[in-house]
Legacy VTK file of the C-alpha trace (Angstrom):
# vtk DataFile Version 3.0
C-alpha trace
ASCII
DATASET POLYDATA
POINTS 396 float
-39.949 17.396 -51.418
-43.174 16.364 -53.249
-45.491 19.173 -51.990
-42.397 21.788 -52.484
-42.373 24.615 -55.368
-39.849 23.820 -58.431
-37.610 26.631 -59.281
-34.550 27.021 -61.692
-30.839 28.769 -61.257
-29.404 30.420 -63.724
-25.513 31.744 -62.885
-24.384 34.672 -65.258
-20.554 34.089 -66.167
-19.896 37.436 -68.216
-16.379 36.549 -69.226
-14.945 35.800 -72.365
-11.690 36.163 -74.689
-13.216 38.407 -77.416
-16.617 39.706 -78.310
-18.915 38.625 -81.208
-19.501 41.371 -83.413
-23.616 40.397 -82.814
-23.765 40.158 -79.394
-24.962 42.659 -76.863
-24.909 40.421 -73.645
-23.224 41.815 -70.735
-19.570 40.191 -70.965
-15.930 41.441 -71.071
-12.700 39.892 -70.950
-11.421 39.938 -67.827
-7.637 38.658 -65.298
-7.918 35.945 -63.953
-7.201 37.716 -60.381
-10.586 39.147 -61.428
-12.509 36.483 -62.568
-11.514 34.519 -58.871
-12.731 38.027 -57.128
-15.880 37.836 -59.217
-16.527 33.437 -58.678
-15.821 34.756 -54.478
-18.765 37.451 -54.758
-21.353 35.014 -56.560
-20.833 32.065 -54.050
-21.207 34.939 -51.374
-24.643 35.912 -53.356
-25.778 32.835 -54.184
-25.612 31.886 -49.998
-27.020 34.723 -49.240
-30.395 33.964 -50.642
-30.647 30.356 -49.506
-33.384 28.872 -49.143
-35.331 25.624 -48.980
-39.035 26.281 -49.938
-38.153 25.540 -53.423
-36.537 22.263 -55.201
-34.295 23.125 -58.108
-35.152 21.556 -60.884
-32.019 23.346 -63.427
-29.367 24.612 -62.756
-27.651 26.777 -65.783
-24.681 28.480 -66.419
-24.731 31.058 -69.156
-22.542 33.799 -70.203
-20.300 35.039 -71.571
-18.425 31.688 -72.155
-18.645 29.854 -68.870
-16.795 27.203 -70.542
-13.370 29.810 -69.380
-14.449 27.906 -65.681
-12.164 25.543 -64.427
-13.210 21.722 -63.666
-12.559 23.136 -60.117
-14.370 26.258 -60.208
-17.346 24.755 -61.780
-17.547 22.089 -59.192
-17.177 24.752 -56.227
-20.317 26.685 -57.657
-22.350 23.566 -58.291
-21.476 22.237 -54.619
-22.388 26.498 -53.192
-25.751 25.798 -54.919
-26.172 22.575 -53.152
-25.228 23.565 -50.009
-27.730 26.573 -50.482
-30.997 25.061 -52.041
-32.678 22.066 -52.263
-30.823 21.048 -55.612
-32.819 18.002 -56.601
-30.333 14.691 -57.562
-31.645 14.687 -60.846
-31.640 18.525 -61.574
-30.416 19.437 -65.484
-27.258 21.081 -64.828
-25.877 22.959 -67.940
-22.968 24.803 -69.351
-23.131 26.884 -72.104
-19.102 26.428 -74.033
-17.298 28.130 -76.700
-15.713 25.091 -79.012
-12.564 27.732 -78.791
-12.309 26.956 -74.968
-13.301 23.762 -74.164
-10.781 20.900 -73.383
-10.963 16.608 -72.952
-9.858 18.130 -69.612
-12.598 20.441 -68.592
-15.145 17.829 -70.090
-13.938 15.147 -67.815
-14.015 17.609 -64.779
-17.172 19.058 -65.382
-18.999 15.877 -65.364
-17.310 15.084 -62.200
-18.544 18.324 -60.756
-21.999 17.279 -61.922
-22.929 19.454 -65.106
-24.728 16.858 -67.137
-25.858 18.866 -70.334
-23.327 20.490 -72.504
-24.909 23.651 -74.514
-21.988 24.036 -77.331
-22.387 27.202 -79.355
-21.410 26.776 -83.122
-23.489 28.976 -85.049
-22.002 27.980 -88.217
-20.153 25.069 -90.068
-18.472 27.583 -92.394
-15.676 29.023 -91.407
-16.127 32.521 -93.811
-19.045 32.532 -91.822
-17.791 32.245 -88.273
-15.021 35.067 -89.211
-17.949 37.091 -89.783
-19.552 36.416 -86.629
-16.606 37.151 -84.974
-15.873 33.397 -83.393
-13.125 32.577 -82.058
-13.249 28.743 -83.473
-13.488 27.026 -86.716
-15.709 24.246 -87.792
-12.523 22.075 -87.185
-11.884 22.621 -83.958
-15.501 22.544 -82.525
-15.851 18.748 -84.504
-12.535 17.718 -81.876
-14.731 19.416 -78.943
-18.092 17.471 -79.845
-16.312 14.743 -79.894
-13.960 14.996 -76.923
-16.971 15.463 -75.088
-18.530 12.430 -76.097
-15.559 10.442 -75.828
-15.222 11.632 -71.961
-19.093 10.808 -71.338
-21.182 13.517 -72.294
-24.823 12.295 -73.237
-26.717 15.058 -73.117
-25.204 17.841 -75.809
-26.866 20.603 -77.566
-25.341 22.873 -80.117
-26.544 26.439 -81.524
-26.952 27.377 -84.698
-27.339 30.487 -86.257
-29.317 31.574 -89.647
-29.592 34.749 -91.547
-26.103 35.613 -91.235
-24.703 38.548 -94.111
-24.031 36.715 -97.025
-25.833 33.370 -96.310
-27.104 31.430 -98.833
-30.340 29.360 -98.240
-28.024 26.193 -99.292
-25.174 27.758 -96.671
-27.448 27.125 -93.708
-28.909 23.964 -94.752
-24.941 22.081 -94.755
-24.894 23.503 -91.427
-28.006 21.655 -90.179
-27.301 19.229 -91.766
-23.713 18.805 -91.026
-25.085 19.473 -87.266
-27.901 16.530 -87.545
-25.441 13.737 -88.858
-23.384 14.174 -85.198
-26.504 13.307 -83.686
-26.879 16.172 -80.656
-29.540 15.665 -78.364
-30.989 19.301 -79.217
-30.703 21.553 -81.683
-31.010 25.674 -81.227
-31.444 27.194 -84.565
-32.231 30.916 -84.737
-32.330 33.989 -86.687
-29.630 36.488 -86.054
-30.963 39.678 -84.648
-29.353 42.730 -85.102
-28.814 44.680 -81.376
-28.195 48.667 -81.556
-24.966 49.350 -80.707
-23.175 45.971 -81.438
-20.371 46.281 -83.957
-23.226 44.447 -85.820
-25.720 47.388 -85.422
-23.360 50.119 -86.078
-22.312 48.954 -89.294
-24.307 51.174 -92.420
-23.830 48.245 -95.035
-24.807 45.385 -93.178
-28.764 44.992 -93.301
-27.965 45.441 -97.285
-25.649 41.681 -96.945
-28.333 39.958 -94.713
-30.875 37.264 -96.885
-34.606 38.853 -97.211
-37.571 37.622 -95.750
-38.340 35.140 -98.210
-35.133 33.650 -98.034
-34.926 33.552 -94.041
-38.698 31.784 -94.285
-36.957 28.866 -96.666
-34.230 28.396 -94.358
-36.743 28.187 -91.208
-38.987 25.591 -93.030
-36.312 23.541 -95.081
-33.997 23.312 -92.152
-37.600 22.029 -90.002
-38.139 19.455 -92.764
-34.646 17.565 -93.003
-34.386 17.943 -88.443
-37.748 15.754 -88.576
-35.579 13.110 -91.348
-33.617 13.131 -88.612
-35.804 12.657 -85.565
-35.899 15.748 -84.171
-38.903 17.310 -83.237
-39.451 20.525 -82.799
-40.906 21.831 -79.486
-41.207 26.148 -79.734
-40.565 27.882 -82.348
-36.132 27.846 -82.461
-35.713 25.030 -80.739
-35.526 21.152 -81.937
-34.879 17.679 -78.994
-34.705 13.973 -79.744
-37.662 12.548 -77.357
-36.818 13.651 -74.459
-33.875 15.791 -74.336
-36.168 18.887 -74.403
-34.490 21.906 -72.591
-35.877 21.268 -68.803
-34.292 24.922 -67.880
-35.600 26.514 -71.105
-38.782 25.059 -70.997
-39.116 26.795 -67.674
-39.177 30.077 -68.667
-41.954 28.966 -71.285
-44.395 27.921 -68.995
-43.578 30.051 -66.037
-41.493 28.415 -63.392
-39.926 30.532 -61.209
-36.065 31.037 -61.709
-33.376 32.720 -59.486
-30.529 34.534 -61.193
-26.999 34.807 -59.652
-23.991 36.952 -60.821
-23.511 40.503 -62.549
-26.834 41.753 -64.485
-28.556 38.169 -64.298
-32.674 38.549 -64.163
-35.338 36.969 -61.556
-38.497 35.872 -61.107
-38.826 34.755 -57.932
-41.940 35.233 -55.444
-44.292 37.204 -58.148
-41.575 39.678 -59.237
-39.172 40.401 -61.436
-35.535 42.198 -61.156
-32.133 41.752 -61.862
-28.830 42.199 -60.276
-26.714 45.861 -60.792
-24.509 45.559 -64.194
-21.745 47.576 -62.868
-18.972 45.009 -61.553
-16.945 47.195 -59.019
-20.576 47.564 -57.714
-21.413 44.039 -57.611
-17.798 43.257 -55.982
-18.225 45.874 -53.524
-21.880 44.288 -52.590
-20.902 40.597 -52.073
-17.443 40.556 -52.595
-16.550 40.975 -48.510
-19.648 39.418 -47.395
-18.812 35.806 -46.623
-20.722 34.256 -44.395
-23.606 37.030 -44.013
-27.231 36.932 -45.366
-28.495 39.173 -47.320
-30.641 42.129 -46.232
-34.031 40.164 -47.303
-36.110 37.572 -45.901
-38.403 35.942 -48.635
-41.912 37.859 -47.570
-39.266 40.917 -48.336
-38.817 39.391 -51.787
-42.339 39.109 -52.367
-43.086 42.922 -51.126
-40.380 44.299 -52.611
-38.607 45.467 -49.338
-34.884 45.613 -48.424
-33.744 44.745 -51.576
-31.568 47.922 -52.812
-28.744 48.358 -53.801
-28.592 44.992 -54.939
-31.210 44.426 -57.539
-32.392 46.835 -60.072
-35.601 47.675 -61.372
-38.167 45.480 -59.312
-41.427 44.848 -60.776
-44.276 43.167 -58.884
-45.951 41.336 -61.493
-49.445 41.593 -61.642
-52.138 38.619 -62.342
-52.754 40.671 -65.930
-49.185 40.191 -66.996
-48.936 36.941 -65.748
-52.050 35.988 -68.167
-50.017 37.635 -71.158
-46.615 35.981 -70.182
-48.860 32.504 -70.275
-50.017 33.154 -73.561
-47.183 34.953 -75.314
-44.528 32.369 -74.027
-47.027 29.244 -74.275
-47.751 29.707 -78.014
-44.129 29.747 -78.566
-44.201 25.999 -78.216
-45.643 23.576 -80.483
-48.270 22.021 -78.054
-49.639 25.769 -77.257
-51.507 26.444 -74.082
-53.822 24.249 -72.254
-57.069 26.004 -71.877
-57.548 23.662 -69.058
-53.834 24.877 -67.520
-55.272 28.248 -67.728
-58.424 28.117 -65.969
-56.842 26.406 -62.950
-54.139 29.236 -62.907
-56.359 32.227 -63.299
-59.680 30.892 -62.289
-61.068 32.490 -65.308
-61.592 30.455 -68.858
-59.069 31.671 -71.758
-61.903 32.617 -73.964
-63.704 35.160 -71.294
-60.192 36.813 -71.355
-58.808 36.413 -75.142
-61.891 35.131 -76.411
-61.751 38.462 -79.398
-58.205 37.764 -80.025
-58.251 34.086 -80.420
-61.435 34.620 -82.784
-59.396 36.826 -84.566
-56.562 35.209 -85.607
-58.705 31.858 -86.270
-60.288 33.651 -88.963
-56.810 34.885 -89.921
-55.519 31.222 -89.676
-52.909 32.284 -87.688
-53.877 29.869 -84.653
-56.107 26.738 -84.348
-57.497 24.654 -81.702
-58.880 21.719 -80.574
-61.119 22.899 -77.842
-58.413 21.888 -75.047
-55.326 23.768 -76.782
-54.745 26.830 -78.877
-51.613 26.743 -81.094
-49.783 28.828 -83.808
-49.913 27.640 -87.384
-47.334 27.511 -89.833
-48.749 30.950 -90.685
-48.646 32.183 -87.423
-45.154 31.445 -87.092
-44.392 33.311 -90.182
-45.878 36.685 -88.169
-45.480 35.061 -84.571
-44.431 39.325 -83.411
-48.073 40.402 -84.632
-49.911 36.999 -83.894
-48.434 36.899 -80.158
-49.112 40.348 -79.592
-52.362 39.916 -79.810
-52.506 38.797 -76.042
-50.783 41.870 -74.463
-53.616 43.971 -73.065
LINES 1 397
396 0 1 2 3 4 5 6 7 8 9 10 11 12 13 14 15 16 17 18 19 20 21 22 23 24 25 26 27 28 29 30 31 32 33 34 35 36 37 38 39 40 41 42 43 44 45 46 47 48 49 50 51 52 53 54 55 56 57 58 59 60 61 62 63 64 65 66 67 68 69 70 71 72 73 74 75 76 77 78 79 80 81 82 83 84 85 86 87 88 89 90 91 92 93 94 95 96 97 98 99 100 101 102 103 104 105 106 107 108 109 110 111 112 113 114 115 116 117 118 119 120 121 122 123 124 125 126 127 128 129 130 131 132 133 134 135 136 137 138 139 140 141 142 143 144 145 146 147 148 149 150 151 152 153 154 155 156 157 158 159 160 161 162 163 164 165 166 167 168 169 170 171 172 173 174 175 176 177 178 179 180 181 182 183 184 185 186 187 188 189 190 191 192 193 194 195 196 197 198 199 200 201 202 203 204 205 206 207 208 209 210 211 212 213 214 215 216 217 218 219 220 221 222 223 224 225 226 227 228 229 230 231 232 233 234 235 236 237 238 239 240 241 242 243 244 245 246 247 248 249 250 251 252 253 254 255 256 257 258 259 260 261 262 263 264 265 266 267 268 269 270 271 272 273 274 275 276 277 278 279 280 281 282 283 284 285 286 287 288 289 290 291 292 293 294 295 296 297 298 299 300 301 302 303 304 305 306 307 308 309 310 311 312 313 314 315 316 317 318 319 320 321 322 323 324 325 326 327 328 329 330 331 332 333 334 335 336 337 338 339 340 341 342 343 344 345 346 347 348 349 350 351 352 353 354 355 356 357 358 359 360 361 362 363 364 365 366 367 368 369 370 371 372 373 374 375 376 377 378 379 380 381 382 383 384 385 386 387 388 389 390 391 392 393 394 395
């Protein structure tokens, strides 16, 4: 498999018992009679695009809470993958998990089933603060999870954290990272709440008057940088924080471009130059793989790649041209701390970086917004601070 493509799998779980008050992912609670109708259909899917012309590198499962799975259920989509694609022995296989539904059980049977990198969302170590988020947790009860996880064998753990929350103090956040840092994850997600229209979050008229201003959101980003790095983390784009390699391998995909598959109800592609996603509506989705066992679907991958065959199940397919792909290289590179490679991008696009951005990297060196070293071109400190205007930069 040495000359083969890499790719990545990402498997959308949308379930969950109750929805944050931010959140404006597609997910619903949902019977169990239908989450088994829904785990049917996405096998179904997921075999009807195998393949073997790329090796899967990750393998994630995201929601939602997918941590609702089953030991059982988990291991039957892992083994569906497998049986589908070339899933590589030492692929990064992930599950995203609510502390409110995770179990020494379900630890113990998802490493069995192979998921070997536990993504535990926290967002908070106060509990006035997760009541306002809407979690279903406390700080309590996700401490027994971390733990139970580690006691049944988990080595590979990150956990989420969340700043800017209404009402949060500068000195709020920093005992969560800190609190965080002393358990010793492997990698550490820390990012700004956003506020989505028409979230309970969105809709509220009093709410962007509770959330900490600018100058307080910059302290948190740079203070809670400082005391990760007292810790040994280093951080690797702009939210995200690893011990020496435990960097996101799935994550890091979508940075620098490697081609992903999504499975399940809404989840996104970008497979064979283009991008789409799957139909949102889930009698639509059963209806399209729910009775198809055993058949293909109506695609072969030159189809995928020309767009053909491919309604109704995918929605709005985008052939992505060699323009966008220079902007998604730049906009997504600078997010991490190494940058781009000018040397990465000439072999890509046959073209050097500075005959195609050469008036917008000038510009925001004399800004001191970016800085290189003649082989790579990164955001500064400053640039971070107005990444939305500095990145931007790079869209034609």
């Amino acid at each position: 498999m040495k000359n083969k493509k890499t790719a990545s799998i990402y498997v959308h779980i949308p379930f969950c018992i109750k929805k944050c008050g931010y959140c404006d992912f597609l997910s619903f609670p949902a019977t169990e009679t239908m989450r088994a109708s829904y785990l049917d259909a996405l096998c179904h899917e997921i075999a009807g695009y195998a393949s073997d012309d790329r090796e899967i590198v990750s393998l994630y499962f995201g929601g939602g809470t997918p941590s609702l799975l089953t030991g059982a259920q988990a291991e039957t989509l892992i083994a569906c993958v497998g049986d589908n694609f070339p899933l590589r022995t030492d692929a990064e296989i992930t599950i995203e998990a609510n502390p409110g539904t995770l179990t020494g059980r379900k630890c113990a049977d998802y490493l069995r089933a192979g998921v070997n990198r536990l993504s535990i969302g926290l967002q908070s170590t106060i509990d006035r603060e997760l009541r306002i988020l809407g979690r279903i947790h406390t700080y309590d009860e996700f401490l027994e999870q971390y733990h139970t996880a580690r006691d049944k064998g988990f080595s590979n753990i990150s956990i989420d954290l969340m700043s800017a929350l209404p009402d949060q103090a500068v000195s709020d956040y920093l005992t969560s990272v800190e609190r965080v840092a002393r358990l010793r994850p492997e990698h550490i997600s820390a990012y700004s709440l956003t506020i989505e229209e028409g979230t309970p979050f969105g809709k509220d008229p009093e709410l962007p008057g509770r959330l900490p201003d600018e100058d307080a959101e910059r302290e948190m980003y740079y203070a809670a940088g400082e005391l990760l790095r007292g810790f040994g983390y280093e951080r690797y784009e702009i939210s995200n924080y690893a011990k020496p390699g435990f960097e996101s391998l799935h994550n890091t995909g979508y940075w620098t471009g490697r081609e992903y598959l999504g499975f399940g109800l809404g989840a996104s592609s970008y497979y064979r130059g283009a991008r789409y996603h799957n139909c949102r509506d889930l009698d639509r989705y059963l209806s399209l793989w729910g009775d198809s066992a055993g058949q293909r679907a109506p695609w072969t991958p030159g189809d995928v790649s020309a767009g053909k065959n491919m309604a109704p199940f995918v929605e709005d397919y985008h052939s992505v041209t060699e323009r966008e792909r220079m902007e998604e290289f730049m906009f997504l590179g600078l997010r991490r701390t190494e940058g781009v490679s000018r040397e990465t991008f000439q072999e890509t696009f046959h073209r050097t970086v500075d005959d195609v951005y050469g008036d917008a990297i000038r510009k925001l060196e004399r800004e001191k917004l970016i800085e290189t070293d003649g082989k790579r071109i990164k955001l500064t400190d400053k640039g971070i601070d107005v990444s939305n205007y500095a990145l931007s930069e790079f869209l034609f």
